[in-house]
C-alpha positions as a Markdown table, in Angstrom:
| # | Residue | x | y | z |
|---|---|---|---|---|
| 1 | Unk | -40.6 | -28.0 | -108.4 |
| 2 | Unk | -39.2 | -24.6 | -107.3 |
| 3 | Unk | -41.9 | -23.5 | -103.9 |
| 4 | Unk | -42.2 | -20.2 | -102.8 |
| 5 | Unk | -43.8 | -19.8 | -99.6 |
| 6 | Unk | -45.5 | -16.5 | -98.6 |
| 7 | Unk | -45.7 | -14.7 | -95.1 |
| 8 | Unk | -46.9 | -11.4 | -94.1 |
| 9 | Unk | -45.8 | -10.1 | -90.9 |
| 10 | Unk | -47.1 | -7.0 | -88.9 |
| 11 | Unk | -46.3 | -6.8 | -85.0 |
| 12 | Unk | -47.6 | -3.3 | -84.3 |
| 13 | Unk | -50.0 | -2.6 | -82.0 |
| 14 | Unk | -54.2 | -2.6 | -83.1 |
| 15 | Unk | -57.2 | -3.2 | -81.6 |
| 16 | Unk | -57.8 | -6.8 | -81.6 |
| 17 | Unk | -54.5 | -8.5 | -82.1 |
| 18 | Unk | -54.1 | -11.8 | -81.5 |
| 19 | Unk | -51.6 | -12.4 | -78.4 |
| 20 | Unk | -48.2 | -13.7 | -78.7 |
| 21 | Unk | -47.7 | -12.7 | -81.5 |
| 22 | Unk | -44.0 | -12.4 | -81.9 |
| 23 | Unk | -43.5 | -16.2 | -80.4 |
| 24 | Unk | -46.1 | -17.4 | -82.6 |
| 25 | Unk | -44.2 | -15.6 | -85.5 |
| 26 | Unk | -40.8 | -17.0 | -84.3 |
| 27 | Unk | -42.6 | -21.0 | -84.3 |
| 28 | Unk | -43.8 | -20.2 | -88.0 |
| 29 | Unk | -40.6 | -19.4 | -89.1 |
| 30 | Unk | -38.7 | -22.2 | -87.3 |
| 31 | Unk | -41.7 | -24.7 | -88.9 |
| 32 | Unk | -40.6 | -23.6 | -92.4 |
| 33 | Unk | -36.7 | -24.3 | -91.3 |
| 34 | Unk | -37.6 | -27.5 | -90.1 |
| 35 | Unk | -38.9 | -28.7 | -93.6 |
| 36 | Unk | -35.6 | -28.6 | -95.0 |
| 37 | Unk | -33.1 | -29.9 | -96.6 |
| 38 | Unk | -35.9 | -31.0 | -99.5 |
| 39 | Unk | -36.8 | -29.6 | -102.9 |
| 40 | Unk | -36.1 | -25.9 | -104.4 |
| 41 | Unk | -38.0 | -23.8 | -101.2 |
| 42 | Unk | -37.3 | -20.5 | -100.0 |
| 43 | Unk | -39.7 | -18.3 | -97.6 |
| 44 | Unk | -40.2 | -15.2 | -98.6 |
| 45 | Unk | -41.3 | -13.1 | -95.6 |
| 46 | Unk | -43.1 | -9.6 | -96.3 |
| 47 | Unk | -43.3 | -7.3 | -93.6 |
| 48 | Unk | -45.6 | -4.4 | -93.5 |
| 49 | Unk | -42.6 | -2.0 | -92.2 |
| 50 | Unk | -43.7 | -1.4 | -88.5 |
| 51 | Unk | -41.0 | -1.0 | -85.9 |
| 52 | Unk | -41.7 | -4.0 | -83.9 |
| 53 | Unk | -41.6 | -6.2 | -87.3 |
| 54 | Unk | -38.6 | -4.2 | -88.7 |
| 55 | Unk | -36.7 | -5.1 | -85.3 |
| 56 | Unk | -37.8 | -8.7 | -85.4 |
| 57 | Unk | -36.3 | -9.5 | -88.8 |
| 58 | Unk | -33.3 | -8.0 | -88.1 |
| 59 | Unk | -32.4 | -9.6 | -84.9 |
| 60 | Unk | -33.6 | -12.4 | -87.0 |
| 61 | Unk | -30.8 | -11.9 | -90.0 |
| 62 | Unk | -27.9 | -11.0 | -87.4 |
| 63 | Unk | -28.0 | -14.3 | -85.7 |
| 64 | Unk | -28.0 | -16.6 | -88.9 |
| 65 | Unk | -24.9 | -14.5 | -91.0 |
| 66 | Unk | -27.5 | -11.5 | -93.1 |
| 67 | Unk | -24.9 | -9.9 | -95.2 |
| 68 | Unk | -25.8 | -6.2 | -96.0 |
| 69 | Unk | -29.1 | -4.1 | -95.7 |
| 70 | Unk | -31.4 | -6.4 | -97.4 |
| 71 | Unk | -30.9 | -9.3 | -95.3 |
| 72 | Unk | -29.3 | -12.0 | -97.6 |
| 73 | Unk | -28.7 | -14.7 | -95.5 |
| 74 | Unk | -24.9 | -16.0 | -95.7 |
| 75 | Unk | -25.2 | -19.4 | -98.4 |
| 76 | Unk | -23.3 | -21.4 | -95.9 |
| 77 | Unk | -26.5 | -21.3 | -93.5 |
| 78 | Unk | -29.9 | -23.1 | -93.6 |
| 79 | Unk | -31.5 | -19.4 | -93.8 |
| 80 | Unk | -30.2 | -18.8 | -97.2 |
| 81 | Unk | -33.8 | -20.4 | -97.9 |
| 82 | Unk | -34.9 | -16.9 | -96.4 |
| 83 | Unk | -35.8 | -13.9 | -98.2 |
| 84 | Unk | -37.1 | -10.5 | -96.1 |
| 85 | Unk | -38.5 | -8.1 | -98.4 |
| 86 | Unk | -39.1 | -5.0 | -96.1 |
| 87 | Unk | -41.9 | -2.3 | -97.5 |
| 88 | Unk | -42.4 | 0.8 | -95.4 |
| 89 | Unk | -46.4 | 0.6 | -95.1 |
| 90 | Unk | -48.7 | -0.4 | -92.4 |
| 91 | Unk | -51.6 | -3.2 | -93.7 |
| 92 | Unk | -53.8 | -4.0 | -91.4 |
| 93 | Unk | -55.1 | -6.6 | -93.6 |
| 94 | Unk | -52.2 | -8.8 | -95.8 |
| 95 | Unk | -54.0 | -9.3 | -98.9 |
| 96 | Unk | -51.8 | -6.7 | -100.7 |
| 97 | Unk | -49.0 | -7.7 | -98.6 |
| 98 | Unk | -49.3 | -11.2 | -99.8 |
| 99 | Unk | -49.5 | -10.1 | -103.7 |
| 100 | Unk | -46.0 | -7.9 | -103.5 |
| 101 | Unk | -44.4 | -11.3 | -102.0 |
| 102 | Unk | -46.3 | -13.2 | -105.1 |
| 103 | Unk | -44.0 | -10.5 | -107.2 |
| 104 | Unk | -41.0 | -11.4 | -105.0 |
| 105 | Unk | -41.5 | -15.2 | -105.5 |
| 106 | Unk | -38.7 | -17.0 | -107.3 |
| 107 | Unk | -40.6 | -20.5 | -107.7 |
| 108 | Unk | -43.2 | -21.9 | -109.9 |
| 109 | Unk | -45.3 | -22.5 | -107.4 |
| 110 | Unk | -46.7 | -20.5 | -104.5 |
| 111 | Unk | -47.6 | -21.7 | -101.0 |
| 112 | Unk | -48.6 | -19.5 | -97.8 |
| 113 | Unk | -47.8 | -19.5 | -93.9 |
| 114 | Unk | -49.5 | -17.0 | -91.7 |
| 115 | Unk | -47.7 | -15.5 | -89.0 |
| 116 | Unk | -49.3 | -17.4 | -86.4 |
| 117 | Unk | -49.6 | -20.4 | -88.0 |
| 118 | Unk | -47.0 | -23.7 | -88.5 |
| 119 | Unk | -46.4 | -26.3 | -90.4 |
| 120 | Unk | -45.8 | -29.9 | -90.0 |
| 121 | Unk | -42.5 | -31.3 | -91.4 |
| 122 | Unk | -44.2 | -33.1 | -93.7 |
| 123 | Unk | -46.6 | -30.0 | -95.0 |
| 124 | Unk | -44.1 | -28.6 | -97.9 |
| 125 | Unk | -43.3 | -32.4 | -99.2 |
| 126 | Unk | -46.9 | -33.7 | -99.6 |
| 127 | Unk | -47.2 | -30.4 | -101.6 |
| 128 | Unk | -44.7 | -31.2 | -103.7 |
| 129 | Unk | -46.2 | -34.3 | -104.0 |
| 130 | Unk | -49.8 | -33.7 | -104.4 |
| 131 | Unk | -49.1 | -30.9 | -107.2 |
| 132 | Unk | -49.0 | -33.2 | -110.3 |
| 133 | Unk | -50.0 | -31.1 | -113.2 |
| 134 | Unk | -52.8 | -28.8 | -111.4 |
| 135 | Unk | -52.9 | -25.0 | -111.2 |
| 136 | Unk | -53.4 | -25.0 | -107.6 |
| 137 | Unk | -54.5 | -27.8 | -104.3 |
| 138 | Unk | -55.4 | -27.2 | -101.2 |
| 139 | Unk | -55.5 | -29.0 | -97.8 |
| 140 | Unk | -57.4 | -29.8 | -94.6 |
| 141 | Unk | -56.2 | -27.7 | -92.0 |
| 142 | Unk | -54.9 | -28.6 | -88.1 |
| 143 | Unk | -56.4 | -27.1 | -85.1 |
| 144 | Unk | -54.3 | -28.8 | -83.0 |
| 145 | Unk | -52.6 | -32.0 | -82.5 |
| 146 | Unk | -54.5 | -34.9 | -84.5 |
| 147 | Unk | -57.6 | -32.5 | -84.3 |
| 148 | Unk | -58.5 | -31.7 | -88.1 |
| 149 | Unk | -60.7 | -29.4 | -89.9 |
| 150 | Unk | -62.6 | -30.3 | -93.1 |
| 151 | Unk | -61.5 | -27.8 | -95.8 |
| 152 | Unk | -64.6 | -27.0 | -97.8 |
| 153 | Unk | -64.3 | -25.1 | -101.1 |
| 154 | Unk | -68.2 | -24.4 | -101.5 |
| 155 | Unk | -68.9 | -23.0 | -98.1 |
| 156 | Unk | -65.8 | -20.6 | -98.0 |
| 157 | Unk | -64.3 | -23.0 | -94.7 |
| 158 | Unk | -60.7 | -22.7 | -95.7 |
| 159 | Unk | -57.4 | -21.0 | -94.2 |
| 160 | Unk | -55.2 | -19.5 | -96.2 |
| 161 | Unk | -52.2 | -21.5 | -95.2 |
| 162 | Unk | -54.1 | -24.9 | -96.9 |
| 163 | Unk | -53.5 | -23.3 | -100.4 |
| 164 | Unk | -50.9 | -23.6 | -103.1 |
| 165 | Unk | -50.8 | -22.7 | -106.6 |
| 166 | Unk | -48.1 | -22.0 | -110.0 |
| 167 | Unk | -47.5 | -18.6 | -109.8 |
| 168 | Unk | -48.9 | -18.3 | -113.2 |
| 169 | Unk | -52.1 | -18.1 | -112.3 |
| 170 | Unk | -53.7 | -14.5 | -112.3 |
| 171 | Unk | -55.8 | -14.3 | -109.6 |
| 172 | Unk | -54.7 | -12.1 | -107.2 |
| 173 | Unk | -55.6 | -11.2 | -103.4 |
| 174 | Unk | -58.0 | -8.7 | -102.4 |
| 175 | Unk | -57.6 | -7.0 | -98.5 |
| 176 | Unk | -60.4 | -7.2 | -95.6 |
| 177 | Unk | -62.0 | -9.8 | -93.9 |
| 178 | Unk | -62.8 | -12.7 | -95.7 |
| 179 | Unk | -60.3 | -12.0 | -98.6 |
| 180 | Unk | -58.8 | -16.2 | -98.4 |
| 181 | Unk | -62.6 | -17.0 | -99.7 |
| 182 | Unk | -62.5 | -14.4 | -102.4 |
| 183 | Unk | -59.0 | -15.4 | -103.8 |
| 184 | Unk | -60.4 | -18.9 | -103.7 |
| 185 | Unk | -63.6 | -18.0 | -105.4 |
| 186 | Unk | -61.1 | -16.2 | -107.8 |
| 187 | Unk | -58.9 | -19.5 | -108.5 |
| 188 | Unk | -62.1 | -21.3 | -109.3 |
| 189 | Unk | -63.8 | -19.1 | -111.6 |
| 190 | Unk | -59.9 | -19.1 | -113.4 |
| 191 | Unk | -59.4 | -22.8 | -113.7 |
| 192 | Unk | -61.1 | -25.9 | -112.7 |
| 193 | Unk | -58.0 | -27.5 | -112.3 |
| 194 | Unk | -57.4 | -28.3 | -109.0 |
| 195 | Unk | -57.5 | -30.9 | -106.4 |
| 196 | Unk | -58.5 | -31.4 | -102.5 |
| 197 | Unk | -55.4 | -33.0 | -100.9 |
| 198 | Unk | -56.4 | -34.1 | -97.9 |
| 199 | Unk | -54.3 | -33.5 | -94.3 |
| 200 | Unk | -51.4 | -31.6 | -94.9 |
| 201 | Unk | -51.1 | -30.9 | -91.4 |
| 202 | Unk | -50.5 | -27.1 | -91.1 |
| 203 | Unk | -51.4 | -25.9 | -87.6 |
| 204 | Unk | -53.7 | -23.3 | -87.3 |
| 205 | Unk | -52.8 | -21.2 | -83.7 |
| 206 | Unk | -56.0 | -19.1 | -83.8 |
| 207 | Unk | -56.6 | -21.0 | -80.5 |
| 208 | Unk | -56.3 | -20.7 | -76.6 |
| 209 | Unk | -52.3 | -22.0 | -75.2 |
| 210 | Unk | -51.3 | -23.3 | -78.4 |
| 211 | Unk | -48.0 | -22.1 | -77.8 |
| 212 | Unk | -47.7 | -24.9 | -75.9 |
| 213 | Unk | -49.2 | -27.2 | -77.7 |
């Protein structure tokens, strides 16, 4: 299984921002490095353009050997599993964000990772695990440690980092609030071929010191 996993990035300034946001980005990156080595997987991270996030990524790319203006990591280095795909446009929401790194994807199958979100080491392998033959799973999330949330499809309760899917599938994300619901409404009106694979342990940081957790 070749896995693409999906991140939209935007550290500019708006009303409402979550705080810590660069450190939370910084964790979600280092959660994706921390799954390797294992299986065909390479992050692709989308950012929205702003200076803050255009600054981050390249910082990012010098330390770990980026060779030229696109950031291609060096092949020697664990961040050759990196891709940064850099569009000059502010979204506030990352529904469309998420769609151009859907085009960017190289695998068969597509996972996500908000910014402020982690994964366990073990997220990425029960994926490629769980996957079998269906066009897309998805997972209980993690509040915190050994704290977990009950994904359910029918009442919209799902996170967009629980989901994975072959990047054949059509649906598409919409922006605004609420758009993980809609592209899961979308995935089941497409195919009724998926599956509920229990913990898969991804973190969700939407909550108070969890940087420290």
């Amino acid at each position: 299984m070749n896995l693409s996993i999906v991140m939209p990035c935007y550290l500019g300034h708006y009303v409402g921002a979550a705080s810590e946001r660069a450190a939370k980005l910084h964790r979600a990156v280092c959660s994706f490095l921390q799954s390797l080595p294992g299986g065909c997987r390479e992050l692709v991270l989308v950012s929205d353009g702003c200076d803050e996030t255009d600054a981050y990524w390249r910082k990012l790319a010098s330390a770990y050997g980026a060779e030229g203006n696109e950031a291609r990591f060096n092949e020697t280095t664990t961040m050759r599993h990196v891709r940064i795909d850099i569009r000059e446009r502010d979204e506030r929401h990352a529904g469309e964000t998420r769609n151009r790194g859907i085009e960017a994807a190289t695998g068969d199958v597509v996972a996500y990772l908000d910014s402020d979100d982690a994964f366990r080491p073990d997220h990425l392998l029960m994926i490629e695990r769980s996957f079998g033959e269906s066009d897309w799973i998805w997972f209980d999330d993690l509040l915190w440690p050994e704290r977990y949330r009950r994904c359910e499809l029918k009442y919209g309760h799902i996170g967009t980092s629980c989901i994975a899917h072959r990047k054949s599938v059509r649906s598409r994300w919409t922006d605004g609030y609420g758009h993980d619901w809609r592209f899961v409404q979308d995935l089941m009106a497409e195919t009724s071929n998926y599956r509920y694979a229990g913990d898969g342990g991804y973190i969700v940081c939407h909550v108070p010191g969890c940087l420290d957790r």
